[in-house]
Gaussian input, Z-matrix of N, CA and C with variables (Angstrom, degrees):
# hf/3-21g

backbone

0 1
 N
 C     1     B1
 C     2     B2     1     A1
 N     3     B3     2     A2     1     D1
 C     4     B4     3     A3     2     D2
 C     5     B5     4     A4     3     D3
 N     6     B6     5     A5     4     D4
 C     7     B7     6     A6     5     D5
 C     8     B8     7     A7     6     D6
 N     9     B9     8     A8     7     D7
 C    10    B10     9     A9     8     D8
 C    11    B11    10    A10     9     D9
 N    12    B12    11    A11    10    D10
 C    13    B13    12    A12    11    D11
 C    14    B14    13    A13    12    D12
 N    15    B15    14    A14    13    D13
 C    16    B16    15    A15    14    D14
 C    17    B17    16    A16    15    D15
 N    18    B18    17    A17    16    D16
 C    19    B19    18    A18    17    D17
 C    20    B20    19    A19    18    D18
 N    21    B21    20    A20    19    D19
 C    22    B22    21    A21    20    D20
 C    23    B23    22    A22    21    D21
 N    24    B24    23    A23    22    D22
 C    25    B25    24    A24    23    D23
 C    26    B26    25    A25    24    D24
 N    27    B27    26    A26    25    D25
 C    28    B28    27    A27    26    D26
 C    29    B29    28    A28    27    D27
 N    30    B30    29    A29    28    D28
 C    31    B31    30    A30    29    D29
 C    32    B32    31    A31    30    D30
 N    33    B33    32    A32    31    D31
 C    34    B34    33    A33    32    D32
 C    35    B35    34    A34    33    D33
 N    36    B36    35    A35    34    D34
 C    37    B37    36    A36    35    D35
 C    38    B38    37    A37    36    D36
 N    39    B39    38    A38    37    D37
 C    40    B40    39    A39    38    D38
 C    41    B41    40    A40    39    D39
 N    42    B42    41    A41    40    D40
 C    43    B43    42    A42    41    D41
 C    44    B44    43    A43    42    D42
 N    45    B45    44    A44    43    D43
 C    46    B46    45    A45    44    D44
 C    47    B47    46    A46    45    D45
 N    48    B48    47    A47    46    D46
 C    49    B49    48    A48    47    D47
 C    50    B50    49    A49    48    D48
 N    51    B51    50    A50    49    D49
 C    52    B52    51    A51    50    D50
 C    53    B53    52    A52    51    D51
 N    54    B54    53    A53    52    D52
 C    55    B55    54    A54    53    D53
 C    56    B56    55    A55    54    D54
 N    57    B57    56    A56    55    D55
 C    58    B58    57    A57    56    D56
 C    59    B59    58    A58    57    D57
 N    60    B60    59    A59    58    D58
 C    61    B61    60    A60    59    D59
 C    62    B62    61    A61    60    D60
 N    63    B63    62    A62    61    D61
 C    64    B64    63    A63    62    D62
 C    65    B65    64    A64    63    D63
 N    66    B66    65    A65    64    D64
 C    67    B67    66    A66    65    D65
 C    68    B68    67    A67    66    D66
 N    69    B69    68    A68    67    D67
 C    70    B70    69    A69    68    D68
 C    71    B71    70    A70    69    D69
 N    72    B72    71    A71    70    D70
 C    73    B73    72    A72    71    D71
 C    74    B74    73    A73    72    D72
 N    75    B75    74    A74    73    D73
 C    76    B76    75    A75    74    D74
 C    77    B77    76    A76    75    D75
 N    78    B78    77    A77    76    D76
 C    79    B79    78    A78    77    D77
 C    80    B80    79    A79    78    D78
 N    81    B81    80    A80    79    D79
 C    82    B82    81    A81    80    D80
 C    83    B83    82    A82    81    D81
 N    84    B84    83    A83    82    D82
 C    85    B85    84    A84    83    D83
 C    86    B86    85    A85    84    D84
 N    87    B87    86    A86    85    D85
 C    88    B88    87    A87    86    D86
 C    89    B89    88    A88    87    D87
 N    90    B90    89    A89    88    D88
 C    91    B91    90    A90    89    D89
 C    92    B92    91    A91    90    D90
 N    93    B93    92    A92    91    D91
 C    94    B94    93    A93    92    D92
 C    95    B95    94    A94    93    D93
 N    96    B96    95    A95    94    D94
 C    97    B97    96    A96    95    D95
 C    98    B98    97    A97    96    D96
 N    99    B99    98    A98    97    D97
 C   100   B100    99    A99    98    D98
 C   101   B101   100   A100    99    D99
 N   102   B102   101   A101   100   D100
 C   103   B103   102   A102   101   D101
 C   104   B104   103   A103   102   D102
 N   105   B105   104   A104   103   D103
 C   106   B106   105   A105   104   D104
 C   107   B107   106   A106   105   D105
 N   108   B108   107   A107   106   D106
 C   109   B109   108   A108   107   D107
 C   110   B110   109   A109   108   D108
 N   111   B111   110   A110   109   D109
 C   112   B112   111   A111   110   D110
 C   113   B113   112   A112   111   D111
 N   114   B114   113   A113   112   D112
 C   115   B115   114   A114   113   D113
 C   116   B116   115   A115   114   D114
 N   117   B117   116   A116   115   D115
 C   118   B118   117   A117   116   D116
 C   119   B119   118   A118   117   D117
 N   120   B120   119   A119   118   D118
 C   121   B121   120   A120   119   D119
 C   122   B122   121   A121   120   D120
 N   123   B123   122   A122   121   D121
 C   124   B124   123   A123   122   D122
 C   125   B125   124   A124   123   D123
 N   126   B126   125   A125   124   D124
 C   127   B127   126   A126   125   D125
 C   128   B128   127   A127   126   D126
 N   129   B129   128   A128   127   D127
 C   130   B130   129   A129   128   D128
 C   131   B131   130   A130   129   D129
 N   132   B132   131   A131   130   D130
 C   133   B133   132   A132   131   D131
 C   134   B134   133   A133   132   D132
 N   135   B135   134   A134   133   D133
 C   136   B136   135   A135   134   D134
 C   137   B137   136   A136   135   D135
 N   138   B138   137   A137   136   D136
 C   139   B139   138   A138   137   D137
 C   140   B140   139   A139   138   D138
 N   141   B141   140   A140   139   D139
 C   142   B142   141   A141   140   D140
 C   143   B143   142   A142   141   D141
 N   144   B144   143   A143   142   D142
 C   145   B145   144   A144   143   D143
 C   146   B146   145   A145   144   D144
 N   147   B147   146   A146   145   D145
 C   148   B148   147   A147   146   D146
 C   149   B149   148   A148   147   D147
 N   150   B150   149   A149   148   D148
 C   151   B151   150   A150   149   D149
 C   152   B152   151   A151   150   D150
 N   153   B153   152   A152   151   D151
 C   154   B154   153   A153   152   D152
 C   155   B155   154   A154   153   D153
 N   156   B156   155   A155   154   D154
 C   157   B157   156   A156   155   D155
 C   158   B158   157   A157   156   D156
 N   159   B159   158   A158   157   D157
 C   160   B160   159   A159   158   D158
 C   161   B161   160   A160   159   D159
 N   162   B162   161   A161   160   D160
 C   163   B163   162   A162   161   D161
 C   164   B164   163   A163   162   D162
 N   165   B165   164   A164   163   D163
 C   166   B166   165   A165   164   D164
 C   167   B167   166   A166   165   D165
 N   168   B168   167   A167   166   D166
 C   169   B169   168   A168   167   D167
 C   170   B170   169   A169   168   D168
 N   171   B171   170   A170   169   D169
 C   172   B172   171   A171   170   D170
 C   173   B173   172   A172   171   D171
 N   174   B174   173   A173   172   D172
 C   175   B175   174   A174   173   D173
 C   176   B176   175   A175   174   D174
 N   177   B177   176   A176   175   D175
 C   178   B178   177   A177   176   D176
 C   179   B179   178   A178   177   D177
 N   180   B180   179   A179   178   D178
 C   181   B181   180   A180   179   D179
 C   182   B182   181   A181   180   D180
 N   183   B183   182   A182   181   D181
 C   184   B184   183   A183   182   D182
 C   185   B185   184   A184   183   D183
 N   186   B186   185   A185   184   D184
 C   187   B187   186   A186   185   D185
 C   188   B188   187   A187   186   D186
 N   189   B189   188   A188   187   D187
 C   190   B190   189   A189   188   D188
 C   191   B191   190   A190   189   D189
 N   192   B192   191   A191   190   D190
 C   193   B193   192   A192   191   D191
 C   194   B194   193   A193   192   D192
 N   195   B195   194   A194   193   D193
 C   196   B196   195   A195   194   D194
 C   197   B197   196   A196   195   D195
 N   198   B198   197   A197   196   D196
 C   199   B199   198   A198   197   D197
 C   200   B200   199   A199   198   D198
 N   201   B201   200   A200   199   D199
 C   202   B202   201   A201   200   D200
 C   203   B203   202   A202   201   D201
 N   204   B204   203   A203   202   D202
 C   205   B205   204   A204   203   D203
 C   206   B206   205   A205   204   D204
 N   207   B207   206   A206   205   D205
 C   208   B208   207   A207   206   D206
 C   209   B209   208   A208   207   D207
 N   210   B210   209   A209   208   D208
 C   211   B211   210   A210   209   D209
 C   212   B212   211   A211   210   D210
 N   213   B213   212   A212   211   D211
 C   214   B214   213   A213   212   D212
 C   215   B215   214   A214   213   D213
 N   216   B216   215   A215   214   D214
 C   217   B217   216   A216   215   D215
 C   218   B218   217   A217   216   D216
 N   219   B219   218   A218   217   D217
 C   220   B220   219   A219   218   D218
 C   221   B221   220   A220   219   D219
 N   222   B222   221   A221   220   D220
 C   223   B223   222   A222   221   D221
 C   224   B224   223   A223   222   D222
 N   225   B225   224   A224   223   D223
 C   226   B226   225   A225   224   D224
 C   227   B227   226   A226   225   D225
 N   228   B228   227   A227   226   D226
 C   229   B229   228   A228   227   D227
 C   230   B230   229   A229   228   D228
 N   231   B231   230   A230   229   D229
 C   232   B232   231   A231   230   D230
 C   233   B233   232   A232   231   D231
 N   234   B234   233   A233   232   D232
 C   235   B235   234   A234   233   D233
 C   236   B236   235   A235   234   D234
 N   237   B237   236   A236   235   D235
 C   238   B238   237   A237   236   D236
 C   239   B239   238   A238   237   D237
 N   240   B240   239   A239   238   D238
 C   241   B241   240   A240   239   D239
 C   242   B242   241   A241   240   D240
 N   243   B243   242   A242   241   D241
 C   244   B244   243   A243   242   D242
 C   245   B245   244   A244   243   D243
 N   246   B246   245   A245   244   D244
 C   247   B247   246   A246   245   D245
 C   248   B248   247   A247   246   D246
 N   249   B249   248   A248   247   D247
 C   250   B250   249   A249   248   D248
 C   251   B251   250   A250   249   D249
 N   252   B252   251   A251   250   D250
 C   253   B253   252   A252   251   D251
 C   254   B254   253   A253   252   D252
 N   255   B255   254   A254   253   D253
 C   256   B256   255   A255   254   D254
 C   257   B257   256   A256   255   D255
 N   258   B258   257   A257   256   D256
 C   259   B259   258   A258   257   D257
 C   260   B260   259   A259   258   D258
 N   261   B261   260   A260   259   D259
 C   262   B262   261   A261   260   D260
 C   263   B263   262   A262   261   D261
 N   264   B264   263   A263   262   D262
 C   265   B265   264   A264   263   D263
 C   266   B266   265   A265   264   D264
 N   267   B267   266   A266   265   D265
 C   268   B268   267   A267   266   D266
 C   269   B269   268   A268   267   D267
 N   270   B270   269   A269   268   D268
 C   271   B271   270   A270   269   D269
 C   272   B272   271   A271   270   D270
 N   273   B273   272   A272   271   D271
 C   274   B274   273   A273   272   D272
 C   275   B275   274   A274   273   D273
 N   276   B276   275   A275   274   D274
 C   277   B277   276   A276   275   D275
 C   278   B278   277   A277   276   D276
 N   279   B279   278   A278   277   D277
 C   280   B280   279   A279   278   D278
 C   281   B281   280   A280   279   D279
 N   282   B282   281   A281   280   D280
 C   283   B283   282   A282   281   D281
 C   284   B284   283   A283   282   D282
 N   285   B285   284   A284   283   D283
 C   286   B286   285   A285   284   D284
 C   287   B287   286   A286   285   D285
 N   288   B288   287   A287   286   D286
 C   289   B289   288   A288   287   D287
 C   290   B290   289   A289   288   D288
 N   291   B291   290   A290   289   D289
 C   292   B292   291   A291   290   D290
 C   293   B293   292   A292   291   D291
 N   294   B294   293   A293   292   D292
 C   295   B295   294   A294   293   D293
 C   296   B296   295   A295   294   D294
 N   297   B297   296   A296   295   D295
 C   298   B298   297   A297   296   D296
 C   299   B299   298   A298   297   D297
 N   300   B300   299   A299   298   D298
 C   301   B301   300   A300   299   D299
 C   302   B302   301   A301   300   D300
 N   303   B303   302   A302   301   D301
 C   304   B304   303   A303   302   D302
 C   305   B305   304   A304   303   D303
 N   306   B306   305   A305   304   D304
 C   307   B307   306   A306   305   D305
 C   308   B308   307   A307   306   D306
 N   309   B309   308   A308   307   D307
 C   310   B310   309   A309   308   D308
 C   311   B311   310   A310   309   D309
 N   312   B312   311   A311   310   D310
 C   313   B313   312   A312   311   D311
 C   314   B314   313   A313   312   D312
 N   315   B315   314   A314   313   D313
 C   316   B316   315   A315   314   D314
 C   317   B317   316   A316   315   D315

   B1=1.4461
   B2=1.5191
   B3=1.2165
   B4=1.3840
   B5=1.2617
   B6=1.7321
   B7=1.0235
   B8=1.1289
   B9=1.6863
   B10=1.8672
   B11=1.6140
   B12=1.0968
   B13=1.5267
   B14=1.0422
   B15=1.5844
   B16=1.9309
   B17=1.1573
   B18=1.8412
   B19=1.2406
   B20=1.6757
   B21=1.6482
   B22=1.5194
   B23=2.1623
   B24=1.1464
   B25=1.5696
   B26=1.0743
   B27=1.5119
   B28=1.4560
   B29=1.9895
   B30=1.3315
   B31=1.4370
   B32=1.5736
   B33=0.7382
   B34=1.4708
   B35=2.1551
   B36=1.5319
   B37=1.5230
   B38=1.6318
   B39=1.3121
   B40=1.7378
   B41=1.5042
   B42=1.2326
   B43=1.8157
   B44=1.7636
   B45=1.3642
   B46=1.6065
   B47=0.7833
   B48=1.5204
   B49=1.8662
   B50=1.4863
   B51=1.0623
   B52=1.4219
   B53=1.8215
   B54=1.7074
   B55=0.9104
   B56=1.4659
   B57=1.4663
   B58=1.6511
   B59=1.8789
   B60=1.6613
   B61=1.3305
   B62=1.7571
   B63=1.5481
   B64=0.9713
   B65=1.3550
   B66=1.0460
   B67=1.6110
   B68=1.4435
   B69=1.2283
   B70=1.4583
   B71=1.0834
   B72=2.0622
   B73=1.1121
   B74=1.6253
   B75=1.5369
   B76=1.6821
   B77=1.5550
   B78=1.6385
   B79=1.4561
   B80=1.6631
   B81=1.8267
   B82=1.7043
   B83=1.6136
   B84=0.8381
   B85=1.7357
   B86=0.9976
   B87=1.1925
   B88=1.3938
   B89=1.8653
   B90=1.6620
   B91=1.3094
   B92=1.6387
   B93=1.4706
   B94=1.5799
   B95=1.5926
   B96=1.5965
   B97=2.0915
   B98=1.2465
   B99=1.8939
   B100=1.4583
   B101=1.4568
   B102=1.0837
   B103=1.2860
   B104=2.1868
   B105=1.3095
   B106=1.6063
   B107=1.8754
   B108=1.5380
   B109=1.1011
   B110=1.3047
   B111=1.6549
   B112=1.5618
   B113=1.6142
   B114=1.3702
   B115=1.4825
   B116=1.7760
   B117=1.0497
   B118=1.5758
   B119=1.2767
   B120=1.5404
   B121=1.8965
   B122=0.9708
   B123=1.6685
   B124=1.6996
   B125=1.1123
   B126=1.6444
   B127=0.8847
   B128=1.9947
   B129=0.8226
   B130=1.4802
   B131=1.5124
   B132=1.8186
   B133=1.1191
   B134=1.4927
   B135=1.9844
   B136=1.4555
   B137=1.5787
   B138=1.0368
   B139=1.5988
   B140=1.6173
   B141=0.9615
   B142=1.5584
   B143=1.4450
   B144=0.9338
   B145=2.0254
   B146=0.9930
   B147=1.2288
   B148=1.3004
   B149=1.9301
   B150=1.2591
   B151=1.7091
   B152=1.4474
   B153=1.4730
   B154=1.8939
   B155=1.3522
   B156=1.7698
   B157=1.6560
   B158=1.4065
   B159=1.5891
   B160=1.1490
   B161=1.5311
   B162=1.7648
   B163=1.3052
   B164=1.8052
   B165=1.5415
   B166=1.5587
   B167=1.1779
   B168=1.1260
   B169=1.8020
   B170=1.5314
   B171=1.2833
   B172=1.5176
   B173=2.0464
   B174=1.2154
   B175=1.5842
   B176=1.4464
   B177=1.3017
   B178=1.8524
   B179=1.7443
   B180=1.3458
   B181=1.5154
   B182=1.4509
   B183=1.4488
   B184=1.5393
   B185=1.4408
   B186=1.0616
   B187=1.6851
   B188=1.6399
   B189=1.5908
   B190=1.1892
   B191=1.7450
   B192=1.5812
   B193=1.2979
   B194=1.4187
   B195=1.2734
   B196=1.6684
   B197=1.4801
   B198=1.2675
   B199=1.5887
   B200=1.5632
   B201=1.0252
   B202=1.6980
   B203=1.7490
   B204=1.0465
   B205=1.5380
   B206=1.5554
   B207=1.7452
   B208=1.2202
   B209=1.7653
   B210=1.7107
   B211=1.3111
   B212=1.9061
   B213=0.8521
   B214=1.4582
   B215=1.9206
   B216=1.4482
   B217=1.3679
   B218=1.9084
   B219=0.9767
   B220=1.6902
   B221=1.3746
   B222=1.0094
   B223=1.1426
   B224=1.5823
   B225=1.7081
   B226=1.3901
   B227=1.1630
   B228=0.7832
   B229=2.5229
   B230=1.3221
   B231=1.7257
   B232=1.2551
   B233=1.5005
   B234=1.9296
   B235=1.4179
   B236=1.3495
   B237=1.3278
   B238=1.5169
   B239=2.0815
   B240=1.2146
   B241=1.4273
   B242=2.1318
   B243=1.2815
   B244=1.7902
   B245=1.6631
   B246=1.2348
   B247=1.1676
   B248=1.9004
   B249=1.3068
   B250=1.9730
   B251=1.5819
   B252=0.6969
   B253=1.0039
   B254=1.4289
   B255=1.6738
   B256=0.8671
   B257=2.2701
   B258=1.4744
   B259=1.7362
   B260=1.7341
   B261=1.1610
   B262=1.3806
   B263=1.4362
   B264=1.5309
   B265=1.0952
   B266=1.7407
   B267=0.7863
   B268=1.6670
   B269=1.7067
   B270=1.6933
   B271=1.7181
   B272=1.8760
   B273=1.5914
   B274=1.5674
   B275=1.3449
   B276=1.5207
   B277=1.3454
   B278=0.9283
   B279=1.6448
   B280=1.2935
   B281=1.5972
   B282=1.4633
   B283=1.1527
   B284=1.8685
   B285=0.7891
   B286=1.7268
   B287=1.9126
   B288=1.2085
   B289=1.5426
   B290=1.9642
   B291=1.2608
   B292=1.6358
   B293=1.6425
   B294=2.0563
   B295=1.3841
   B296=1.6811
   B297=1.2053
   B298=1.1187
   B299=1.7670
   B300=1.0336
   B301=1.4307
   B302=1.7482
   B303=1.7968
   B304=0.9078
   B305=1.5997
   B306=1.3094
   B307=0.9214
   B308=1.7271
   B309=1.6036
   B310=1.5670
   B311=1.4944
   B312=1.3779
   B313=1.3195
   B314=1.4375
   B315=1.0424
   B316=1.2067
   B317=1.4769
   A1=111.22
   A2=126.48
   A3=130.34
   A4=143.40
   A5=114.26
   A6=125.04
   A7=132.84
   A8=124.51
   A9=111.88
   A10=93.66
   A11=104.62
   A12=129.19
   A13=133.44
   A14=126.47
   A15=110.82
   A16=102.54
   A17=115.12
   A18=120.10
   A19=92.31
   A20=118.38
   A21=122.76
   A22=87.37
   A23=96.23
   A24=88.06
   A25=121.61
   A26=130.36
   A27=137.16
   A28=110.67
   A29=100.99
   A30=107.91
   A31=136.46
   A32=146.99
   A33=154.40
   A34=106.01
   A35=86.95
   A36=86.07
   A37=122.19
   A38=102.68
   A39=101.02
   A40=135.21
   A41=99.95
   A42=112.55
   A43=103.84
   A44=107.36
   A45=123.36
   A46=132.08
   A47=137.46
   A48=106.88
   A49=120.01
   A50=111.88
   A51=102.67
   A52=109.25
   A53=104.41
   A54=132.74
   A55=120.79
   A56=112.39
   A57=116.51
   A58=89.45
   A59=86.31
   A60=113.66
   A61=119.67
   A62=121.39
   A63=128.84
   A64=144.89
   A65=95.72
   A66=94.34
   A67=117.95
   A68=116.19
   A69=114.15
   A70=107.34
   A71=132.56
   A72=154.34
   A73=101.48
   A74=99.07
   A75=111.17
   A76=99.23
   A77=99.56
   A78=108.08
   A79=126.77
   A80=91.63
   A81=98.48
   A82=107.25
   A83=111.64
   A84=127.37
   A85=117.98
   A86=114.07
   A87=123.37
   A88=112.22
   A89=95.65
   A90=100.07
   A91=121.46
   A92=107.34
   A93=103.15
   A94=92.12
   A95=78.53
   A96=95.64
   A97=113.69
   A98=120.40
   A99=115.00
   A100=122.24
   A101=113.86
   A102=118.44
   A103=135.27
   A104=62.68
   A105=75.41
   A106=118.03
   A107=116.91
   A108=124.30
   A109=119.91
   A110=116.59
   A111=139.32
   A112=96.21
   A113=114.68
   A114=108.09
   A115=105.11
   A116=108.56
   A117=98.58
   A118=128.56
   A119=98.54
   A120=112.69
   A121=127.56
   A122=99.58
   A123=98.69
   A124=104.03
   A125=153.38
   A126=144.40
   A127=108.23
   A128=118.27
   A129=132.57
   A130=107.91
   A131=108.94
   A132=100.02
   A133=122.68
   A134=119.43
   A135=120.19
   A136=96.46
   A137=158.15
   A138=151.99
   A139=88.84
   A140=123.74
   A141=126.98
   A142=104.42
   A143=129.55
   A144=142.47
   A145=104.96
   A146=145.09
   A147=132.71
   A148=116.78
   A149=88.01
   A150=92.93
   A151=127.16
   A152=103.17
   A153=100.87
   A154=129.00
   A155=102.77
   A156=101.66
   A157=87.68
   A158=138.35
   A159=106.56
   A160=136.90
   A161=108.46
   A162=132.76
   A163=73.70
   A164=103.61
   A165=117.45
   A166=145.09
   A167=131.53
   A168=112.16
   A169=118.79
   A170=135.27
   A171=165.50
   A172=82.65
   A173=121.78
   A174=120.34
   A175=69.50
   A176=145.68
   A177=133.52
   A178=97.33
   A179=114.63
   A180=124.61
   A181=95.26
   A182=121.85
   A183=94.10
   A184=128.49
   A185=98.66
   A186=86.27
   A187=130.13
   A188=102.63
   A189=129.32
   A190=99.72
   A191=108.07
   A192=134.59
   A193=101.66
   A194=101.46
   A195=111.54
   A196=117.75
   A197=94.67
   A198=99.77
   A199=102.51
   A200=126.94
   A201=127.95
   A202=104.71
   A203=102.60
   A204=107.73
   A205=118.44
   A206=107.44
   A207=113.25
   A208=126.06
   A209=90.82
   A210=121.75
   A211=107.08
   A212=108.01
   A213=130.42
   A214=114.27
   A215=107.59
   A216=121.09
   A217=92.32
   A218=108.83
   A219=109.16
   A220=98.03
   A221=153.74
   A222=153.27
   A223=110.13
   A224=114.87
   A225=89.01
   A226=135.93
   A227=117.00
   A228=121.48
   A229=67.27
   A230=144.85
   A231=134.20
   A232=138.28
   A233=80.79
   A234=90.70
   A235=135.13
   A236=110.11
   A237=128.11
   A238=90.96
   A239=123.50
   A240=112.94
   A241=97.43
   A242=91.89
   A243=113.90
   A244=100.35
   A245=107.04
   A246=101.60
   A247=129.08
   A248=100.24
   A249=115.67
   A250=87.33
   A251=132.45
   A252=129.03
   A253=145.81
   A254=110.96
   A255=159.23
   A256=123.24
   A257=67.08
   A258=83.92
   A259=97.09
   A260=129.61
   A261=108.82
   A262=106.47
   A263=121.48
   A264=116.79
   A265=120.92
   A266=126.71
   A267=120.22
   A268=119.59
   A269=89.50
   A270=118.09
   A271=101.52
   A272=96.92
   A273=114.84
   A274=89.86
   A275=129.21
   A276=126.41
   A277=116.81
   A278=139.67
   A279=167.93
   A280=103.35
   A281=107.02
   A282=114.13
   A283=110.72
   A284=112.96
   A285=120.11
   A286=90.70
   A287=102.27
   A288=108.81
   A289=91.23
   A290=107.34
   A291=121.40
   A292=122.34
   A293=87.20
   A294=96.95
   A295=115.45
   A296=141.26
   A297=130.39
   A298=114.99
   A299=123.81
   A300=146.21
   A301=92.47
   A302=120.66
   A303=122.12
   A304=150.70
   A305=129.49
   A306=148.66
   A307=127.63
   A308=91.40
   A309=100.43
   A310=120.25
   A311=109.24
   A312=99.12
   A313=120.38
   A314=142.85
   A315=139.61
   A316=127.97
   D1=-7.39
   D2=-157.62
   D3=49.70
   D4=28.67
   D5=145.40
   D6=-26.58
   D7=152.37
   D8=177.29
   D9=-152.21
   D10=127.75
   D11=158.14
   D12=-37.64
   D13=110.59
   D14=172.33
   D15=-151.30
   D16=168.75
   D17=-161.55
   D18=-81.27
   D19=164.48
   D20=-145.96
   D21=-73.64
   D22=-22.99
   D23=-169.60
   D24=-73.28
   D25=-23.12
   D26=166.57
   D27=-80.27
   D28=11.26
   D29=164.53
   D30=-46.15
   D31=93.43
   D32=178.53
   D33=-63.22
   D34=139.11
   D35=168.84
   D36=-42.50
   D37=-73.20
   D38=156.60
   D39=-21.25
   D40=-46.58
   D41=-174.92
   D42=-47.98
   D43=166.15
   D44=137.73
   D45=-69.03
   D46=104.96
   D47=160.46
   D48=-103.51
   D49=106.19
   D50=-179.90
   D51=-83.93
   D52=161.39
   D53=-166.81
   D54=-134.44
   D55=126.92
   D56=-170.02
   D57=-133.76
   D58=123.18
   D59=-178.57
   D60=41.77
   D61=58.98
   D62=-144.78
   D63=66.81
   D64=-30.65
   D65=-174.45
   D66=-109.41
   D67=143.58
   D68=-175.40
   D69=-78.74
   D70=143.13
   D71=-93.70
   D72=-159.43
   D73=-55.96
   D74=-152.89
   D75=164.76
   D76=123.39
   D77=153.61
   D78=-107.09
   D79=150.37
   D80=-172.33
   D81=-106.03
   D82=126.98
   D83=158.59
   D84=-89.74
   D85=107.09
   D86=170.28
   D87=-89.82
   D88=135.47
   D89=173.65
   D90=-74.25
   D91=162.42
   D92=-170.64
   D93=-63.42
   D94=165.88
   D95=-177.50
   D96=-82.60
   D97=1.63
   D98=147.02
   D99=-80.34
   D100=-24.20
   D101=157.98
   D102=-56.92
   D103=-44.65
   D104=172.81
   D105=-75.87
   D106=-27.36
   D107=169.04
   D108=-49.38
   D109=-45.24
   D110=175.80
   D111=-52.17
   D112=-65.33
   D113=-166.92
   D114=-69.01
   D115=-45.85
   D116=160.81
   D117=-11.15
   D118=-73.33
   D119=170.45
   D120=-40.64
   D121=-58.73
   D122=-173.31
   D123=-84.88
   D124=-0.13
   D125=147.02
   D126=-43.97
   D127=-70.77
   D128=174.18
   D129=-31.41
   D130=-61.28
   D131=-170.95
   D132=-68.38
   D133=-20.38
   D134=163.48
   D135=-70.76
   D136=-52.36
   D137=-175.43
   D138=-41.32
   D139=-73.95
   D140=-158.56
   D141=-63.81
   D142=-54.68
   D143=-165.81
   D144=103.96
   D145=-11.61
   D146=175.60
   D147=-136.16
   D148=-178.35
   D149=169.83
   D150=-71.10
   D151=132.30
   D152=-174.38
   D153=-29.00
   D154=-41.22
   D155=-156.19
   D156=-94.45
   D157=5.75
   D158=159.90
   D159=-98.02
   D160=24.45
   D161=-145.09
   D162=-84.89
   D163=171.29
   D164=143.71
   D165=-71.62
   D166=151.64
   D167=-172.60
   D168=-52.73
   D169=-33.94
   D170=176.03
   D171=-54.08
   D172=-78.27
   D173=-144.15
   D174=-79.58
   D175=-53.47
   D176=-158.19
   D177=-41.28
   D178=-47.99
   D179=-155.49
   D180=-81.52
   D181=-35.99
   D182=159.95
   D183=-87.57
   D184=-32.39
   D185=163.42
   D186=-31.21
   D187=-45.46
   D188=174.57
   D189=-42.05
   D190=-84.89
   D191=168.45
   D192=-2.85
   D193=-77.13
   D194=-171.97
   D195=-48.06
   D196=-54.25
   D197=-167.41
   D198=-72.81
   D199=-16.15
   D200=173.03
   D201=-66.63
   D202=-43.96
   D203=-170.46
   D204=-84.20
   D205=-7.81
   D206=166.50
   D207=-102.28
   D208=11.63
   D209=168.47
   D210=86.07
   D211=-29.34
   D212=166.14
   D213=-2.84
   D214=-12.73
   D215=-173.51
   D216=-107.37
   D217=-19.53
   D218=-178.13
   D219=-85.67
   D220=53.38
   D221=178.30
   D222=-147.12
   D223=135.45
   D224=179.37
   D225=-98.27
   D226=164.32
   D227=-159.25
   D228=65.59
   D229=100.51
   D230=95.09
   D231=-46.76
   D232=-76.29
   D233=167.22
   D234=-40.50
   D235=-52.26
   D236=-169.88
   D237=-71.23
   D238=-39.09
   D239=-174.49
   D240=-57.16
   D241=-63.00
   D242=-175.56
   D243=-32.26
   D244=-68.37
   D245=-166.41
   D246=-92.57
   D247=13.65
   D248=152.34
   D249=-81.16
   D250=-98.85
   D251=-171.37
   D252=5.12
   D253=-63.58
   D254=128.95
   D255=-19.15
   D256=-56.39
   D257=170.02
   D258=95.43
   D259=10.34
   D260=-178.66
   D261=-137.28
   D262=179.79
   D263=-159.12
   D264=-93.22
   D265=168.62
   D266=-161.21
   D267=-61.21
   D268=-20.12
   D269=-172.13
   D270=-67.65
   D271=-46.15
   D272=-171.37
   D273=-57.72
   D274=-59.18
   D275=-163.29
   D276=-54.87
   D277=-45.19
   D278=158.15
   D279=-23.80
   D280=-61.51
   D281=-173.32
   D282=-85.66
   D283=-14.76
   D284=170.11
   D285=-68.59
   D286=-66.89
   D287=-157.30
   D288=-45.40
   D289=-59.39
   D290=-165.36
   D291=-34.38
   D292=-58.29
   D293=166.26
   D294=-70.13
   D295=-25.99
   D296=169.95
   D297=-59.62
   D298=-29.61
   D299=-141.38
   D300=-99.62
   D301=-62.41
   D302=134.44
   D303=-16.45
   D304=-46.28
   D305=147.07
   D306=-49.18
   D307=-49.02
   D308=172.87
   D309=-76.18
   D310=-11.95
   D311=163.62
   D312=-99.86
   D313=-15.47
   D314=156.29
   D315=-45.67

């Protein structure tokens, strides 16, 4: 996700600090959730071996899948991030998400 580690005192309001048996331990920073989308990808694209847009329509639609469920569409320029990526146009994404969306209610 691209989290980063620091001692609890260089903590930011935002940050984590976690705490083991009272005492604080280590704080986590979490990167923004556009940030985290990026590692998303290339996470996917080492899962896969190759680059998104050269996947098949079948692995595109899960890709889709995934990244819906990792919320990755709540973010803004999702779509438009998802689908450069991806190699197709924002409409394709739309319609990946739809028919999945579709499906789940049946």
């Amino acid at each position: 996700m691209g989290g980063e580690l620091l001692v609890p005192e260089r903590a930011q309001p935002d940050d984590v600090v976690l705490s083991w048996e009272g005492e604080d331990v280590v704080a986590v920073r979490l990167p923004q959730l556009a940030d985290s989308l990026d590692h998303i990808l290339a996470a996917l694209e080492r899962r896969h071996g190759k680059p998104l847009a050269e996947l098949d329509r079948k692995s595109k639609q899960e890709v889709v899948r995934t990244l819906e469920a990792r919320g990755a569409f709540s973010v803004r320029h999702g779509v438009e991030t998802v689908a450069g990526a991806l190699g197709v146009s924002r409409f394709t994404v739309y319609n990946y998400l739809n028919r999945e969306n579709a499906a789940k209610g049946q």
